[in-house]
C-alpha positions as CSV (number, residue, x, y, z in Angstrom):
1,X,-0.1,179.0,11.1
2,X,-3.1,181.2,9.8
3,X,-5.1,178.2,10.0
4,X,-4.3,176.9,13.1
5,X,-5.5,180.0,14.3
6,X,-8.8,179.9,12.7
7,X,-9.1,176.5,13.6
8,X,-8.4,177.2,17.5
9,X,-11.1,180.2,17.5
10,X,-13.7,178.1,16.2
11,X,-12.9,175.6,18.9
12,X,-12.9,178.3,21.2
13,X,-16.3,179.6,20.5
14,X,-17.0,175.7,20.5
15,X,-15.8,175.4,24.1
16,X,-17.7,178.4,25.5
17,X,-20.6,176.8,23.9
18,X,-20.6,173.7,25.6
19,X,-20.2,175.4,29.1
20,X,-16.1,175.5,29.4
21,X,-15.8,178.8,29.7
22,X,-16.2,179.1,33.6
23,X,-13.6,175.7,33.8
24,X,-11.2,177.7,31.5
25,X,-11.7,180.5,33.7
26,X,-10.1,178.9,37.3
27,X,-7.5,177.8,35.1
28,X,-7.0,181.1,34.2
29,X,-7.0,182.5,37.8
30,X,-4.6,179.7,38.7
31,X,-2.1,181.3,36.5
32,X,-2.6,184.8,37.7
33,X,-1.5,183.3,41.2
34,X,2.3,183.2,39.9
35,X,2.2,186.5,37.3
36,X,0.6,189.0,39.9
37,X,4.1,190.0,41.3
38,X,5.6,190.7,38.4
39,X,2.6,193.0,37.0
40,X,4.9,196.3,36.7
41,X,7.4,194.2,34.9
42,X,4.6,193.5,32.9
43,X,3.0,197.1,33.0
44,X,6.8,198.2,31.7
45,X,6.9,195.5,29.2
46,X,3.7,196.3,27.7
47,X,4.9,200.1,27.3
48,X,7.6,199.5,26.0
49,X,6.2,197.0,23.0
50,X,3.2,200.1,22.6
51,X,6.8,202.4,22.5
52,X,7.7,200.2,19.7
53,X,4.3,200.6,17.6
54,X,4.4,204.3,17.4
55,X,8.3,204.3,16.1
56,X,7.4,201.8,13.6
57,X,4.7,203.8,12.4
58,X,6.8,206.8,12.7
59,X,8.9,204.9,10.2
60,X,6.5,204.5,8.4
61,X,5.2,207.7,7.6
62,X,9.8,208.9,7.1
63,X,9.4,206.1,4.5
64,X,6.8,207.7,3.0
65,X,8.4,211.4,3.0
66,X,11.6,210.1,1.8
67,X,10.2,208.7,-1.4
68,X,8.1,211.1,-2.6
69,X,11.5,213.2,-2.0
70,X,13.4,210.6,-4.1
71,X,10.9,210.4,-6.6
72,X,10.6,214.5,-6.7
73,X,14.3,214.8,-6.8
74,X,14.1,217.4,-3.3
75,X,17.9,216.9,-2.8
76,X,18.3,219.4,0.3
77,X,15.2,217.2,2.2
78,X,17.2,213.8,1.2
79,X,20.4,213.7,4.3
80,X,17.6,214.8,7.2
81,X,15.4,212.1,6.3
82,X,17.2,209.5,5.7
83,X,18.9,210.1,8.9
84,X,15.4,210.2,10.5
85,X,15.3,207.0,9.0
86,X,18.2,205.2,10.9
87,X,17.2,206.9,14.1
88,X,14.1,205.5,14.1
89,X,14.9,201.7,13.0
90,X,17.9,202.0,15.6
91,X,15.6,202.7,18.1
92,X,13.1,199.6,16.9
93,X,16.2,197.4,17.1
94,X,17.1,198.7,20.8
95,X,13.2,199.0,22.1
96,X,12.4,195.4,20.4
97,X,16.4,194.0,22.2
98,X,15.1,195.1,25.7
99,X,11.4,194.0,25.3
100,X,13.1,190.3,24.4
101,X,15.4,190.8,27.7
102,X,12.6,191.5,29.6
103,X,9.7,188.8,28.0
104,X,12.8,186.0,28.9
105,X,13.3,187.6,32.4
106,X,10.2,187.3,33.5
107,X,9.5,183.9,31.4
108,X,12.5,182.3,33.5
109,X,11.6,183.1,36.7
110,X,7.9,182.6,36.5
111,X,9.0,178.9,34.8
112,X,10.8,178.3,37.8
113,X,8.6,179.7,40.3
114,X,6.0,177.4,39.3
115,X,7.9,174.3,39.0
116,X,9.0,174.5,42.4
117,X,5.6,175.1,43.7
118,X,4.0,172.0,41.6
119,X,7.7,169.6,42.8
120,X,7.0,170.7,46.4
121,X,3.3,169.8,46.1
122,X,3.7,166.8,44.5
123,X,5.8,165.8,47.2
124,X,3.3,166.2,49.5
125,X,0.0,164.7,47.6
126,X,-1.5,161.4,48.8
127,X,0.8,159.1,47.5
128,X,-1.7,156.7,46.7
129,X,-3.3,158.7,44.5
130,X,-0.2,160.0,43.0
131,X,0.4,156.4,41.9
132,X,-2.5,156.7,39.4
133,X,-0.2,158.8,37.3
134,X,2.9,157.3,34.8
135,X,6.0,158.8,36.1
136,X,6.2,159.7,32.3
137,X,3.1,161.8,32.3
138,X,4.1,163.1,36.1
139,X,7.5,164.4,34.5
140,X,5.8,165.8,31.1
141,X,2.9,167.7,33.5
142,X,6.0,169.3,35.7
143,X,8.2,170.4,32.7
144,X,6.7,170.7,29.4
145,X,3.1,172.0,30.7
146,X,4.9,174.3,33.2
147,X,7.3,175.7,30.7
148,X,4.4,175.9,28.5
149,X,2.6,178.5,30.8
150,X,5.6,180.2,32.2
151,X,6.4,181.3,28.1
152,X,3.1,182.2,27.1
153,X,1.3,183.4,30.1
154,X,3.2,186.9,30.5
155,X,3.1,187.7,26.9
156,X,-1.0,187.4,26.5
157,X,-2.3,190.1,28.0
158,X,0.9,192.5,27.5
159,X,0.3,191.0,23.8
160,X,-3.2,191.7,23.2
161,X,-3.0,195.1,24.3
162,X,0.1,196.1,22.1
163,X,-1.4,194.0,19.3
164,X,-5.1,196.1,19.9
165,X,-3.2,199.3,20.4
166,X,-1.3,198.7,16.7
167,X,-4.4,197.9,15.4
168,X,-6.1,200.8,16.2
169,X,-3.0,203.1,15.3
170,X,-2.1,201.7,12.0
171,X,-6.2,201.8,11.1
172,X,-6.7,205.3,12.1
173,X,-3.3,206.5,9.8
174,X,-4.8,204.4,6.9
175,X,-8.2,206.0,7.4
176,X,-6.9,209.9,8.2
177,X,-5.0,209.2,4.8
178,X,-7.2,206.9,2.4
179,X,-9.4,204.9,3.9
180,X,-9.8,202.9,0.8
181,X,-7.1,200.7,1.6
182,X,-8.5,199.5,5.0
183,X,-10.8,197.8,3.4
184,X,-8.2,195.0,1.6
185,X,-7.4,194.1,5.1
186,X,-10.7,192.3,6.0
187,X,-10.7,191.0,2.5
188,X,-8.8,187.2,3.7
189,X,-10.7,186.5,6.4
190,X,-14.3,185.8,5.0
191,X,-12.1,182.9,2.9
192,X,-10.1,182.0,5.8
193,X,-13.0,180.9,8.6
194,X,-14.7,179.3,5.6
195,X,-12.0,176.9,5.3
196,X,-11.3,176.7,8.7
197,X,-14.6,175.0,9.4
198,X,-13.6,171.9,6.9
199,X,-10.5,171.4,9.3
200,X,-12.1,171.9,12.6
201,X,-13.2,168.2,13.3
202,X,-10.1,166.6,11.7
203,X,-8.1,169.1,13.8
204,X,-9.5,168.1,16.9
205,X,-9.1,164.8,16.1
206,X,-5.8,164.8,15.5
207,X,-4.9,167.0,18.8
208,X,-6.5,164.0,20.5
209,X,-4.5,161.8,18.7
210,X,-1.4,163.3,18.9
211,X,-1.6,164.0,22.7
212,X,-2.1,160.2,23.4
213,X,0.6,159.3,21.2
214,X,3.4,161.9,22.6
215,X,2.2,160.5,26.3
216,X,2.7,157.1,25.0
217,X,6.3,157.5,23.8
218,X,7.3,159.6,26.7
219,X,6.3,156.4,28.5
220,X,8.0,153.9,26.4
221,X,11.2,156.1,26.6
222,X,11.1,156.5,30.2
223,X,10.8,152.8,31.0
224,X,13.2,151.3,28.7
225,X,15.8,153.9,29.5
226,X,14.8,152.9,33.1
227,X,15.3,149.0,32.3
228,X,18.1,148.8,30.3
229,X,19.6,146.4,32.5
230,X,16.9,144.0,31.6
231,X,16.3,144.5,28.2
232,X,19.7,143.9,27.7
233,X,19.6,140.6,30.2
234,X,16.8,139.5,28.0
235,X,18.3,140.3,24.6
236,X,15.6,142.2,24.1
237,X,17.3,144.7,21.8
238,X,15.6,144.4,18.3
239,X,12.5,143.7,20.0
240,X,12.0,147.3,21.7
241,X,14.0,148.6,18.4
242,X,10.7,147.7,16.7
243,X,8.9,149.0,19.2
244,X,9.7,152.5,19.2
245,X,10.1,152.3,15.2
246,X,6.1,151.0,14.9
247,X,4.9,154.3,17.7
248,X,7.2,156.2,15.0
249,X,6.0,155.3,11.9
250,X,1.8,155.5,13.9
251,X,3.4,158.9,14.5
252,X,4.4,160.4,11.6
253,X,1.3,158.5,9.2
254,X,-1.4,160.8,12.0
255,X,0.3,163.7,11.0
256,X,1.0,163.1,7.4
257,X,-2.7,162.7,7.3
258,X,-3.7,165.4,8.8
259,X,-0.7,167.9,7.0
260,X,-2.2,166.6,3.6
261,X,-5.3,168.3,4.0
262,X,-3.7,171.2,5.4
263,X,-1.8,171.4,2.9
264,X,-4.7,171.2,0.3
265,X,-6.1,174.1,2.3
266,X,-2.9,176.3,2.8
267,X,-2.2,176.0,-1.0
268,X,-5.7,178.0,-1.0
269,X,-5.4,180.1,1.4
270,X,-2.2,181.2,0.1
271,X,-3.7,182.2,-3.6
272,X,-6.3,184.4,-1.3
273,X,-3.8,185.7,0.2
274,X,-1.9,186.9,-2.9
275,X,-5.2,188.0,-4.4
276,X,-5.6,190.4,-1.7
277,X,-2.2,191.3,-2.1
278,X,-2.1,192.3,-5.7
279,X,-5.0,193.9,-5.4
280,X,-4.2,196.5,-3.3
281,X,-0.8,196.9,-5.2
282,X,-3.5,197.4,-8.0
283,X,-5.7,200.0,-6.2
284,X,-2.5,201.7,-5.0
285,X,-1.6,201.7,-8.6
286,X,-4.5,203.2,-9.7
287,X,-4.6,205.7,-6.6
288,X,-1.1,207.0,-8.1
289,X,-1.7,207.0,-11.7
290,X,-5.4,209.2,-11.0
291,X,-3.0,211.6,-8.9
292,X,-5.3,210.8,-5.8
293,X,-1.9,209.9,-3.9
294,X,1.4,210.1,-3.8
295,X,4.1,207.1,-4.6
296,X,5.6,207.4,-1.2
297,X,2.1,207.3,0.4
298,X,1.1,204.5,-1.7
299,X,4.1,202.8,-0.3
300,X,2.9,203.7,3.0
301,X,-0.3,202.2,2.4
302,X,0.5,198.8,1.7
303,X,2.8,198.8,4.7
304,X,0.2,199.9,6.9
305,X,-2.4,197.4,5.4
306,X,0.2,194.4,5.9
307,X,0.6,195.4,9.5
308,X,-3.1,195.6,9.8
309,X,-3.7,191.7,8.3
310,X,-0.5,190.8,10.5
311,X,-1.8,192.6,13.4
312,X,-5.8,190.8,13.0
313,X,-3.7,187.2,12.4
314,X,-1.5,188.2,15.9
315,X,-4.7,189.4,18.1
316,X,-6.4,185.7,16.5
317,X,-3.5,184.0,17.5
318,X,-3.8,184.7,21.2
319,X,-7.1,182.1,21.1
320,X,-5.4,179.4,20.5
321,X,-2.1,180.2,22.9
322,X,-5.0,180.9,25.6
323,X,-6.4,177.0,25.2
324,X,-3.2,176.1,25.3
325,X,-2.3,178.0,28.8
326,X,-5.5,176.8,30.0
327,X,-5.2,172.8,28.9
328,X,-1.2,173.2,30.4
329,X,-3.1,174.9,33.8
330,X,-5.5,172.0,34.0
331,X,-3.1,169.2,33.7
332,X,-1.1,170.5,36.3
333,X,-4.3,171.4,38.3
334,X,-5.4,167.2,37.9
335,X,-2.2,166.9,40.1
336,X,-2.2,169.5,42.9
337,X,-5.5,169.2,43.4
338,X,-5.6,165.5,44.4
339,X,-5.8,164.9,48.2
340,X,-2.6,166.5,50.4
341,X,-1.0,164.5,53.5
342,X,-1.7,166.3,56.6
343,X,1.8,167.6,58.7
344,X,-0.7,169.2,61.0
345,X,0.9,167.4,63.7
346,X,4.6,168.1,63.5
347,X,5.0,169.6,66.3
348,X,3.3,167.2,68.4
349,X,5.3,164.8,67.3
350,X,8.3,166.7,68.0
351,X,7.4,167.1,71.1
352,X,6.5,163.3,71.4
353,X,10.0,162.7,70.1
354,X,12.0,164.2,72.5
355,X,9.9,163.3,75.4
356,X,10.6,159.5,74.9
357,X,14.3,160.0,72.9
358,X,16.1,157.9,75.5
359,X,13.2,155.6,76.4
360,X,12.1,155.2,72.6
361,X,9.4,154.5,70.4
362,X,7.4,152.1,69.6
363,X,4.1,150.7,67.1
364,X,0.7,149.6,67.5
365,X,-1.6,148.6,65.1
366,X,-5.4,147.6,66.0
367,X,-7.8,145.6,63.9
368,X,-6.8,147.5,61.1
369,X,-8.5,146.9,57.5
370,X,-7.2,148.2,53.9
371,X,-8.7,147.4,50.6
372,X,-6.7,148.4,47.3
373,X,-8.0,150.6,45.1
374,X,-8.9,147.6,42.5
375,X,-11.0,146.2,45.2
376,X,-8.9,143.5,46.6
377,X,-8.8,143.2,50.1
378,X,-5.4,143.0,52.2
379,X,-5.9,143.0,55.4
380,X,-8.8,142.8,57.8
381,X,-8.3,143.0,61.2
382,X,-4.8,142.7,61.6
383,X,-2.8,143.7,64.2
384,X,0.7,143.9,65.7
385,X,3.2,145.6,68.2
386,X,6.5,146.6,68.3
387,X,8.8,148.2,71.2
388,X,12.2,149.4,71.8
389,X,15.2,147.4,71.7
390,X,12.9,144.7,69.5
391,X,13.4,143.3,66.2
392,X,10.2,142.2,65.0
393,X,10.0,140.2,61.8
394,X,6.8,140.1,59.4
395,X,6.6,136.7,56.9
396,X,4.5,135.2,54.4
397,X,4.0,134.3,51.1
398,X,4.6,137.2,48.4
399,X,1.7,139.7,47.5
400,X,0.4,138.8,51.1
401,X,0.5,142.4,52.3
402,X,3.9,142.8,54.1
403,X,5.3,145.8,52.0
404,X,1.3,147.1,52.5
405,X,2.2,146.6,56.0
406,X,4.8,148.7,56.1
407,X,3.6,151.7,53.9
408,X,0.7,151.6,56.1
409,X,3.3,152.1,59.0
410,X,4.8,154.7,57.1
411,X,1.2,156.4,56.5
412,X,1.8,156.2,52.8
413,X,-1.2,153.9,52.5
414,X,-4.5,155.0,55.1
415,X,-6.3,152.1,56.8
416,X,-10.4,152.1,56.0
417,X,-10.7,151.0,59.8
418,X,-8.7,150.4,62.6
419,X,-5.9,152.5,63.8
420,X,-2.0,153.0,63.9
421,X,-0.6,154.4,67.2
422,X,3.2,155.7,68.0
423,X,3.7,154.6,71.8
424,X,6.3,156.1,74.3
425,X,8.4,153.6,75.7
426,X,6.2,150.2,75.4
427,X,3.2,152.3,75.8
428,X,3.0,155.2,78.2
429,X,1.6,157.5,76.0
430,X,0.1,157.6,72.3
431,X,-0.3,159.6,69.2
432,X,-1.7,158.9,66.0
433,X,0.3,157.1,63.2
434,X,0.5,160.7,60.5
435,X,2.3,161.4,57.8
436,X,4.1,163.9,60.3
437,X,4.9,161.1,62.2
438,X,8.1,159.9,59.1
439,X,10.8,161.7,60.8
440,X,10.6,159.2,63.5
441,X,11.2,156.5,60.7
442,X,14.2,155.0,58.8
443,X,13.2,153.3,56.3
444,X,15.5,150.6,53.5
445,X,13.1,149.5,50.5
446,X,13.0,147.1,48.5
447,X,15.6,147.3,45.8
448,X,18.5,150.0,45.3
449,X,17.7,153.0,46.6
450,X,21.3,154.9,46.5
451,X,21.6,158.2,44.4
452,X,23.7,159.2,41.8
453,X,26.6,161.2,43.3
454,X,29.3,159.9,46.6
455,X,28.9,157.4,49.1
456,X,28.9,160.4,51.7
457,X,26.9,162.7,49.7
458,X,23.9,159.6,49.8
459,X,25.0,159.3,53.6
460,X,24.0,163.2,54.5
461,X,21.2,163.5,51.9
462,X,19.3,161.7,55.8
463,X,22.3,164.2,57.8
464,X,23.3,166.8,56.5
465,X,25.4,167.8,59.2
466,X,27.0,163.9,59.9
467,X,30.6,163.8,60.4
468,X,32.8,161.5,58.7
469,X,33.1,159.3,62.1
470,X,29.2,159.3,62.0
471,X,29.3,157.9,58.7
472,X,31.8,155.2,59.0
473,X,30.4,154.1,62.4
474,X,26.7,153.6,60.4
475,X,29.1,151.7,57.8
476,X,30.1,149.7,60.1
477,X,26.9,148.6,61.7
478,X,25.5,148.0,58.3
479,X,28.5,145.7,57.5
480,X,29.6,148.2,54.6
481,X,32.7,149.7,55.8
482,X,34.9,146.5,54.8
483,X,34.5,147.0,51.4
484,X,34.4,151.1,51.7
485,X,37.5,151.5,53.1
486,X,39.6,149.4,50.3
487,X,38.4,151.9,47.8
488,X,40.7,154.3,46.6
489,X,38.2,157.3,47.7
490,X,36.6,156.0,50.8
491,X,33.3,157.4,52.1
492,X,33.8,160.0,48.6
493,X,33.4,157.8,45.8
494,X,31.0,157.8,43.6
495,X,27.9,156.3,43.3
496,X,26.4,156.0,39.8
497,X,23.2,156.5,39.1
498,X,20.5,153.4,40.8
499,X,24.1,152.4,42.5
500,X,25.8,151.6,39.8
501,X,29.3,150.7,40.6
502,X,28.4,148.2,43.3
503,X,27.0,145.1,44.3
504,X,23.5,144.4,44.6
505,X,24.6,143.5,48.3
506,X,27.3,146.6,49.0
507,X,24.2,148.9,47.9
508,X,21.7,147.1,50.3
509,X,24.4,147.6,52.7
510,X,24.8,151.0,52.1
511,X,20.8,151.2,52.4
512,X,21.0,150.2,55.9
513,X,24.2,152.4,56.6
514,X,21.9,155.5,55.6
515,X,19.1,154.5,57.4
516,X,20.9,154.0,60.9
517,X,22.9,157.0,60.6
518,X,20.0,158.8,60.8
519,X,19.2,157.5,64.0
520,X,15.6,157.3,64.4
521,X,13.9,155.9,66.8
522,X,11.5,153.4,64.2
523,X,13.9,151.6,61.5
524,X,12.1,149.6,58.6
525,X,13.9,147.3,56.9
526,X,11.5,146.1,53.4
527,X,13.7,142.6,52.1
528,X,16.6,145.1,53.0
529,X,18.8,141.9,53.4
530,X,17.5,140.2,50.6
531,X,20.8,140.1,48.5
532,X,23.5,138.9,51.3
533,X,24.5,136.1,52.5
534,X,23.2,134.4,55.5
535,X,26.4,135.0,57.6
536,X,26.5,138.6,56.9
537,X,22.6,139.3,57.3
538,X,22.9,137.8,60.9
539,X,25.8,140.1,61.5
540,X,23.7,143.2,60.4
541,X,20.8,142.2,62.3
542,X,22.9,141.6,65.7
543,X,24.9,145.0,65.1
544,X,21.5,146.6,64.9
545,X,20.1,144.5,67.8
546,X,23.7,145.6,69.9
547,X,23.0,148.8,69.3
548,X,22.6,151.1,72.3
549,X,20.4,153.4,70.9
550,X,16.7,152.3,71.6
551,X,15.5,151.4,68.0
552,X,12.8,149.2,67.4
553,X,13.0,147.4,64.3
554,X,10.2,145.7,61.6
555,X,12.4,143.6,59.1
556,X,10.0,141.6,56.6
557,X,11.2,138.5,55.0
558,X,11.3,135.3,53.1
559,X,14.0,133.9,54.5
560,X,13.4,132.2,57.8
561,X,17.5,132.0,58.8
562,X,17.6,134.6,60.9
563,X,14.0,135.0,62.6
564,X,15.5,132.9,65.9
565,X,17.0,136.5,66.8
566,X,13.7,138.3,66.1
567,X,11.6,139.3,69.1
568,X,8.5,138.3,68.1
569,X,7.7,136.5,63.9
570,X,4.0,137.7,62.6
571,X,3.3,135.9,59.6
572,X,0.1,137.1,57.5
573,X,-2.7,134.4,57.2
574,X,-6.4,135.0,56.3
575,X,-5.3,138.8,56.1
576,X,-4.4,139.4,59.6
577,X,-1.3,139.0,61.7
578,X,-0.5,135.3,63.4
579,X,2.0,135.9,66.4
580,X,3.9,132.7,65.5
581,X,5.8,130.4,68.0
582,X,9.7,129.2,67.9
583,X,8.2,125.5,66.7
584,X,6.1,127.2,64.1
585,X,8.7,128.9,62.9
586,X,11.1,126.4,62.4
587,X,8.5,124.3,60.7
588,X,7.6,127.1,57.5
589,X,9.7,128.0,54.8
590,X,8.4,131.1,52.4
């Protein structure tokens, strides 16, 4: 541990160096943004540990007295010392009990002060750019580097001044008494940076190393436990066996390397140490034996010298736990400080929203462009329009752009030109297409997209305050209430996690259920019908189409059975939007 320490205040000195101090610095006023509320916790924290340092220094100097007693046979002194004794390490015991109560106190609710922050701003972060990240490393950021702050960041500066007030106690006893034996303190550390240096590169090194390699088994974890399904499909059993065993055994030969040296250098450091050690014993020996001191003050002495190496080895720590708080700020920061959606507009759309409830809602989209961020370019021009009391459908050939389409829609993705409009009715009035603009949207992905809990629980997580009528009459519509009602539970049993439990179909239909019991006025349906039959996908589609309320519906699809009930069929070409006509669409099959 010494010479991590060492090794972290080189690389601190190294950092300031090459101009990181003023980066380390905002990091470091990031984290004061959750601590400053709790600064008299802290205040009485840091009290409390400096209450600590004079009773243990009190103790110290009892120790003393009640040896020099024992060893000058002062019977009648004996009982009222040793009693001082007790008091004082019972008081230790309680002041160190309560610092612990109030170091985890403050350590739990700072953790979770700041994980709800960085969860509610993630939430809310361009999602394209949130895409950049491995849902791995987003999950490691939000609870390791969080957790990582929230325990460190309160005990640093309460820390450094308990550790500079002991310091500076436990020297000026040693030097009032003999200031001899101050000197063996310092005598390590000379020996200690020395070797530090020799580690310093490898050590850096292998933090680099090891940080790629935890964020590369965090990601191997997350997707196979993710994929089970299909590594199990595949038989691929023995195959991601060996997988995790080879990033294990890359693992553990990185850090037996870099332990070997260490341990070469401990095995030093350690001797030093000792040195140091017996050589006070051997002053303090000498000190008695010349009748300069007393035996109980000797005692003393080498008590007070190993709280002031202890002390110099705590205050050297805090370098290395401030990196650390720093590196865990700046991760965090990469994330909330990418670009933010804009909800500027919720009132206005509100307000548009209950102006045209009973009318409804409907789409535009003009010559719109949108390049991914790879360079490859989806649409270019494109344009299409949707109304109340429509079902439009949106075809072609896969990787063409129609789930773009729809995020675009959904203002996930931003258009480089052109524009998305919401229109009142088919076009009284219009807004712009904002991320404000989603609670105007249902919306059924591709895939299962039912959480772990009841069917009714996934039903309110769109309505909280839906009835069970509500909730069987969106079954219904969706085609999910004859299977819902045979089960022994109803509308309350459980979902397993990714919809286990169920059908690929009964969880699609229970995708659409959720979606229309929410009742909004745009519904998107991504594939949404991709795993039922052609009789029962016509039957959803006409009980949405029968619907009174005035919806307007995008479905996209590769399955041309049911576009004869669609309003109007665009199919992507060239990367724009073809209106196609009843011929054309009886003539293509995607």
């Amino acid at each position: 541990m010494f010479i991590k320490n060492k090794q972290q205040l080189l690389l601190f000195i190294g950092r300031i160096q090459a101009g990181r101090l003023q980066e380390m610095w905002r990091q470091t006023c990031w984290i004061y943004q959750y601590v400053r509320r709790y600064w008299m916790a802290m205040i009485f924290y840091t009290l409390l540990g400096m209450a600590s340092t004079v009773i243990s220094l009190g103790t110290s100097l009892v120790s003393r007295d009640l040896v020099d007693i024992i060893t000058g046979r002062q019977a009648g002194e004996i009982v009222r010392t040793f009693c001082m004794m007790i008091g004082l390490n019972v008081g230790t015991v309680f002041f160190s009990k309560i610092s612990d109560y109030i170091s985890g106190y403050l350590s739990m609710k700072v953790d979770a002060e700041i994980k709800s922050d960085i969860f509610e701003k993630i939430l809310v972060t361009d999602w394209e750019s949130l895409t950049n990240y491995h849902t791995g490393d987003l999950l490691t950021r939000w609870s390791s580097d969080a957790s990582n702050i929230s325990n460190g960041v309160l005990n640093f500066i309460p820390n450094m001044v308990i550790y500079l007030f002991r310091f500076a106690s436990a020297f000026a006893m040693v030097v009032c008494h003999d200031a001899s034996f101050a000197v063996f303190a310092f005598l390590g550390m000379p020996v200690s940076l020395l070797l530090s240096r020799t580690l310093m590169n490898r050590m850096v090194d292998n933090n680099k190393k090891s940080a790629a390699m935890g964020a590369a088994m965090s990601g191997f974890n997350q997707e196979a436990f993710s994929n089970i399904q299909t590594i199990k499909a595949f038989d691929l059993l023995q195959v991601y066996q060996e997988k995790l065993r080879r990033l294990q055994k890359e693992y553990i030969s990185m850090r037996l390397s870099f332990q070997r040296m260490s341990m070469g250098t401990g095995i030093l450091l350690s001797v030093t140490g000792m040195l140091v050690s017996y050589s006070a014993y051997g002053w303090g020996i000498y000190r008695v034996w010349s009748g300069a001191i007393s035996y109980g003050s000797m005692t003393m002495f080498l008590g007070l010298s190993g709280t002031l190496t202890g002390t110099l080895h705590n205050l050297t720590a805090l370098v290395p736990s401030a990196i650390s708080l720093t590196t865990s700020a700046g991760r965090l920061m990469d994330i909330i400080e990418m670009p933010r959606e804009d909800y500027r507009q919720n009132e206005q759309v509100e307000a548009f929203r209950n102006r045209y409830w009973e009318k409804g809602i409907g789409l535009r989209v003009r010559e719109i462009a949108y390049t991914y961020q790879n360079g490859t370019e989806v649409f270019c021009g494109a344009s299409l329009e949707a109304y109340p009391h429509e079902v439009v459908a949106i075809v072609g050939p896969s990787g063409e752009g129609k789930t773009t389409m729809l995020r675009i829609l959904l203002s996930l993705m931003q258009p480089k030109e052109g524009e998305a409009v919401l229109c009142g009715g088919r076009g009284e009035e219009e807004i712009p297409l904002t991320p404000s603009g989603r609670k105007l949207f249902s919306y059924v992905p591709q895939g299962n997209t039912m959480f772990s809990g009841t069917i009714a629980e996934n039903m309110r997580n769109v309505k909280p305050d839906a009835s069970e009528t509500e909730i069987i009459e969106a079954l219904k519509l969706a085609c999910a209430w004859e299977f819902v009602e045979k089960l022994p539970e109803g509308i309350n049993s459980a979902v397993k996690e990714r919809g286990g439990g169920f059908s690929e179909g009964q969880a699609q239909r229970l995708s659409i259920a959720r979606a229309l019991l929410r009742r909004s006025p745009l519904l998107l349906l991504d594939e949404a019908t991709s795993a039922l039959d052609v009789a029962t996908e016509r039957r959803v589609l006409l009980n949405i189409m029968k619907d009174e309320s005035p919806r307007t519906c995008i479905v996209t699809t590769h399955r041309p059975t049911v576009l004869d009930l669609c309003t109007r069929v665009y199919e992507i070409q060239d990367r724009t939007c073809v209106v196609l006509g009843r011929e054309e669409i009886r003539e293509r099959l995607w």
